[in-house]
C-alpha positions as CSV (number, residue, x, y, z in Angstrom):
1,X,-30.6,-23.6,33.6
2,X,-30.3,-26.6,31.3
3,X,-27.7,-25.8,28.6
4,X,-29.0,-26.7,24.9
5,X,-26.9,-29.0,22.7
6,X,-24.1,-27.6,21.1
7,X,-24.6,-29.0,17.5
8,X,-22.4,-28.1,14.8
9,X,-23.6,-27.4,11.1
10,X,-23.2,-29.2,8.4
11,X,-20.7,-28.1,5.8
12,X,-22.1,-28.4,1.8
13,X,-19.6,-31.1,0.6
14,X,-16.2,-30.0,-1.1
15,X,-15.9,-30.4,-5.3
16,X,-13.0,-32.9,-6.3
17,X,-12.2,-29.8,-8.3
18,X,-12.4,-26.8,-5.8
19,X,-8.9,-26.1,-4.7
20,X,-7.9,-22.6,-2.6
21,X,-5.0,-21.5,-4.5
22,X,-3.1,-18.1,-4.1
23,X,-1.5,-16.3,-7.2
24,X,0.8,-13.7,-5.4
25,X,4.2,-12.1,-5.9
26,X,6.2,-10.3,-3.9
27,X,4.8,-6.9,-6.3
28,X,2.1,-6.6,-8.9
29,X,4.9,-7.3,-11.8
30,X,5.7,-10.7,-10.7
31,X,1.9,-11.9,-9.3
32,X,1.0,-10.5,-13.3
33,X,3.8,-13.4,-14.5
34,X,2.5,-15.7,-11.9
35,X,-0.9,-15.4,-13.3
36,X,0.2,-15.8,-16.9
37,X,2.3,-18.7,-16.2
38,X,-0.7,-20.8,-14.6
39,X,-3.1,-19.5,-17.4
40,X,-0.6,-19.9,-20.6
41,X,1.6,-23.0,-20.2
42,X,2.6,-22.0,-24.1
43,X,3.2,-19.5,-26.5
44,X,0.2,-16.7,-27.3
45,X,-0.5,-15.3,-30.2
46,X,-0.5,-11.8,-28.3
47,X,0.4,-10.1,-25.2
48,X,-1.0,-6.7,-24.1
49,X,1.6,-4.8,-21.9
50,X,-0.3,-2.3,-19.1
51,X,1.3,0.5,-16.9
52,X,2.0,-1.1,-13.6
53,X,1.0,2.1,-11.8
54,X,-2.2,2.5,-13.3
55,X,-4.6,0.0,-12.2
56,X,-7.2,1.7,-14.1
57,X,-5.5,1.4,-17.5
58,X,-4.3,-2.3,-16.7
59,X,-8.3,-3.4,-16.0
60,X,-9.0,-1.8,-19.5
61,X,-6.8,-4.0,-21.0
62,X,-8.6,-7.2,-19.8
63,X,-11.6,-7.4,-22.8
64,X,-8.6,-6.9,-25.4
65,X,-6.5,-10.1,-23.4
66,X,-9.6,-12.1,-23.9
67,X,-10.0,-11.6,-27.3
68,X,-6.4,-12.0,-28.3
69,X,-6.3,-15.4,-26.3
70,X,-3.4,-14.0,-24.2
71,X,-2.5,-12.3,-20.5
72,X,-2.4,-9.1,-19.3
73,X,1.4,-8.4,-18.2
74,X,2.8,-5.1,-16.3
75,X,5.6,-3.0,-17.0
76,X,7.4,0.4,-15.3
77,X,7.1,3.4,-16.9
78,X,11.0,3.2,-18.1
79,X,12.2,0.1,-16.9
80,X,10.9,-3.5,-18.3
81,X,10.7,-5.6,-15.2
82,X,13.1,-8.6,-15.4
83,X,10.5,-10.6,-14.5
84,X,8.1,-9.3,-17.3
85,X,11.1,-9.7,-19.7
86,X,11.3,-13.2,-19.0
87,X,7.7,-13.9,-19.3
88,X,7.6,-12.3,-22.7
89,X,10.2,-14.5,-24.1
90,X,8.5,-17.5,-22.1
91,X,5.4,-16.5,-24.4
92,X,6.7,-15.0,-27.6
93,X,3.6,-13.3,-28.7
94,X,4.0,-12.4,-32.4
95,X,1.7,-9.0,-30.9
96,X,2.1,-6.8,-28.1
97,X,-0.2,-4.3,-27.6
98,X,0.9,-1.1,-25.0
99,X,-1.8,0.7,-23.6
100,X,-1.3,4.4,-22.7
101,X,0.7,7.3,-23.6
102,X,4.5,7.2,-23.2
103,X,3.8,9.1,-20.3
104,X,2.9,6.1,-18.9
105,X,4.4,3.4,-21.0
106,X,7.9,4.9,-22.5
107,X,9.0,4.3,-26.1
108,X,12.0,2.7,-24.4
109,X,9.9,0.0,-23.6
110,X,8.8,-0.5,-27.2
111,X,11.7,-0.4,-28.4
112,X,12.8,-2.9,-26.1
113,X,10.0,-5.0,-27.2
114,X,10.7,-4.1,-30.6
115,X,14.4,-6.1,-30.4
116,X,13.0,-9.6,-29.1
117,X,14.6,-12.5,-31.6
118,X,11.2,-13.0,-32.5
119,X,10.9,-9.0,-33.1
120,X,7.1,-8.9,-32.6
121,X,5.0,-6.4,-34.1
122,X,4.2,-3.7,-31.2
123,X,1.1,-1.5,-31.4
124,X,0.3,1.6,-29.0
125,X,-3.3,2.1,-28.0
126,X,-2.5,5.7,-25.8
127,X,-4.4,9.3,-26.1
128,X,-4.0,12.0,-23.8
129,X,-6.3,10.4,-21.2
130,X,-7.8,7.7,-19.8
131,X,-11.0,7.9,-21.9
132,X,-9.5,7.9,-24.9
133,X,-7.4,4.3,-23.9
134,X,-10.5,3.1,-23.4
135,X,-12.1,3.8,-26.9
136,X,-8.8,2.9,-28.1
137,X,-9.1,-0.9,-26.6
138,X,-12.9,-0.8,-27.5
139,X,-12.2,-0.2,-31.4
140,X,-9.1,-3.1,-30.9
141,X,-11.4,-5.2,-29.5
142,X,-14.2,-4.6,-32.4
143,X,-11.5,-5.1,-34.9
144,X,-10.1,-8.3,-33.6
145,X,-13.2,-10.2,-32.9
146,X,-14.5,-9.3,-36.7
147,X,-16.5,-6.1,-36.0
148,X,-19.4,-7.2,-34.0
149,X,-19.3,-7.8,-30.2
150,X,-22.3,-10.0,-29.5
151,X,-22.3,-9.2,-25.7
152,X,-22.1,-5.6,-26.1
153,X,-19.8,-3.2,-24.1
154,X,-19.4,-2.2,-20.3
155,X,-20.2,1.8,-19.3
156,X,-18.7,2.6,-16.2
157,X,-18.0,6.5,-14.6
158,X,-15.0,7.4,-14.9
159,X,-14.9,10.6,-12.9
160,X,-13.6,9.2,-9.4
161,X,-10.2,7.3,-9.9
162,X,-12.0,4.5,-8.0
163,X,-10.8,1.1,-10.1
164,X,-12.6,-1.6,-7.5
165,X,-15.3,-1.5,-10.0
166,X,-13.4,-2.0,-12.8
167,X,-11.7,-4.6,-11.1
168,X,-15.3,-6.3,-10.4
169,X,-16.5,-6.8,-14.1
170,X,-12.6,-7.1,-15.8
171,X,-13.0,-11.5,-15.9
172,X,-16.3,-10.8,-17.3
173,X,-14.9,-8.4,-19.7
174,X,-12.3,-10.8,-20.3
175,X,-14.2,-14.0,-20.7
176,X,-17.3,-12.3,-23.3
177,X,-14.9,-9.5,-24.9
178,X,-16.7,-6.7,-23.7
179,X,-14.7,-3.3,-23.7
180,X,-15.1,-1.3,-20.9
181,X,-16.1,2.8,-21.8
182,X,-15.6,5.3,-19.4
183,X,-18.4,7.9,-19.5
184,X,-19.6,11.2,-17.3
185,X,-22.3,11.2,-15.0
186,X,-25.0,13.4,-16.9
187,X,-24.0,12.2,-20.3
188,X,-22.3,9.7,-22.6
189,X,-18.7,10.7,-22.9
190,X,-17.2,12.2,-26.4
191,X,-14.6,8.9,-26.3
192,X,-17.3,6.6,-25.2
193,X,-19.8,8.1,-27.9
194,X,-16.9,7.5,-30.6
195,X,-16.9,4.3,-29.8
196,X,-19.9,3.1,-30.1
197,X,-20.8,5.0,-33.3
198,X,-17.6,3.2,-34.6
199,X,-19.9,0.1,-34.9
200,X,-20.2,-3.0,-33.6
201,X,-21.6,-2.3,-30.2
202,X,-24.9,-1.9,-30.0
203,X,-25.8,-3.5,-26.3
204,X,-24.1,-1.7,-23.1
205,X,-24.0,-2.9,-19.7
206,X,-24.1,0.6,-17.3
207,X,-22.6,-1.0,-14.4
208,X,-22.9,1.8,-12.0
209,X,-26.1,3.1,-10.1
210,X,-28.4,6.2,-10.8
211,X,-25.6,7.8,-8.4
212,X,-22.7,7.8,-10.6
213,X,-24.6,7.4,-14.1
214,X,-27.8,9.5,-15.0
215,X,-30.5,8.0,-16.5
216,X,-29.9,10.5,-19.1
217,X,-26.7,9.2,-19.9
218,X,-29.4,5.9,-20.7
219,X,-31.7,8.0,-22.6
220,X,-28.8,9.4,-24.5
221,X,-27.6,6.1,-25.4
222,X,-30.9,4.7,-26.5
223,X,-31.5,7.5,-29.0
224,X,-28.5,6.5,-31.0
225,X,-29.8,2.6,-31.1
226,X,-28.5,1.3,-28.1
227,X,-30.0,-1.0,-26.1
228,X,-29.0,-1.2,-22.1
C-alpha cells in the first residue's frame, strides 16, 4: 500500500501585535493586582473593591469598573490583602466603591479604606442578597454614565450559583457599561424590575436560553417598554 504524502497545514500568519500573555498570581488577590497593574499604569479616578470569595458579586462589579475608568480589585472578608493595600495606594482612586453586605465586605475594611492619606470617599453598594447588589451596581452605573445606558442592561438567572456565565459577558459589560440583573426563571425579579423602572435602561440582553429564562420573563419585560 502506497503511503500518501504527509503534508502539513498551513498556519494563518501571526499579528505583530498578538502576544500570549498570562496574568496570574499565586491567588485571586494578587492575579486582581496583576491585572490592574497592566491595565492602569496611573492613578484612577475610582476603584471598586469585590469580595474575593464571591465570584458572583466580583463579575457584577465589572459594568461599574468600566464606567468609572478603573479595575476591579479583591479583598477578604476582614482582612485587606497586602497586596490589595498596596495596589490601592499604587492607584489612589479619589472613590472606592464596596460591593456587598458587611457580611461579605466588613466595615473594617472601610474603615481601613477610609484612613488612606488621600482619605477617599468610600461608598457601599450591599443588600441582603445578591439581587439586590446587582440593582445596586445597575442604578451606580445609570448614575455615573448620566442616566441613560445606550447599550442597555444584561438579564441573566440567577437561581443556580453558576458564575461561568457571568464570567462570559463581564468584558462586555465592562467595555459598553452594561449592568448585569439577576432575574427568576418564570419572571422578572422584584430587584431586577426596580431597576429598570429606575430609568435609563430600556434595551436588555437575556443572555440565558428558554431553559433558564421563560419567555414570559420576555413578555413581562416588553410590557413595561423594554425592548430585548
Amino acid at each position: 500500500m502506497m503511503a500518501l504524502p504527509q503534508t502539513a497545514s498551513a498556519s494563518p500568519p501571526r499579528k505583530a501585535y498578538m502576544q500570549d500573555t498570562r496574568v496570574a498570581g499565586v491567588d485571586r488577590y494578587n492575579t486582581a493586582v496583576m491585572a490592574s497593574t497592566r491595565s492602569f499604569p496611573a492613578t484612577v479616578p475610582a476603584v471598586v473593591l469585590a469580595p474575593g470569595q464571591d465570584p458572583w458579586t466580583a463579575e457584577l462589579g465589572m459594568s461599574l469598573a468600566g464606567a468609572v475608568h478603573g479595575p476591579v480589585l479583591l479583598t477578604q472578608q476582614a482582612l485587606l490583602p497586602p497586596v490589595t493595600a498596596a495596589e490601592l495606594a499604587r492607584l489612589q482612586p479619589g472613590r472606592v466603591f464596596v460591593l456587598g453586605p458587611a457580611a461579605a465586605i466588613s466595615d473594617v475594611i472601610v474603615t481601613q479604606v477610609q484612613a488612606f492619606p488621600w482619605h477617599p470617599t468610600v461608598t457601599r453598594l450591599g443588600g441582603s442578597s445578591t439581587y439586590q447588589v446587582a440593582d445596586a451596581v445597575a442604578k451606580q452605573v445609570t448614575a455615573e454614565v448620566g442616566g441613560t445606558l445606550p447599550d442597555g442592561a444584561f438579564l441573566l438567572y440567577g437561581g443556580l450559583g453558576d458564575w461561568t456565565t457571568l464570567a462570559a459577558v463581564a468584558p462586555y459589560a465592562y467595555s459598553r457599561k452594561m449592568p448585569i440583573l439577576l432575574s427568576e426563571y418564570s419572571h422578572v425579579s422584584t430587584e431586577a424590575m426596580d431597576a429598570i423602572s429606575s430609568g435609563g435602561i430600556d434595551h436588555v440582553v437575556v443572555a440565558n436560553s428558554e431553559y433558564y429564562q421563560s419567555s414570559a420573563a420576555e413578555q413581562e419585560l416588553g410590557a413595561l417598554g423594554v425592548t430585548v
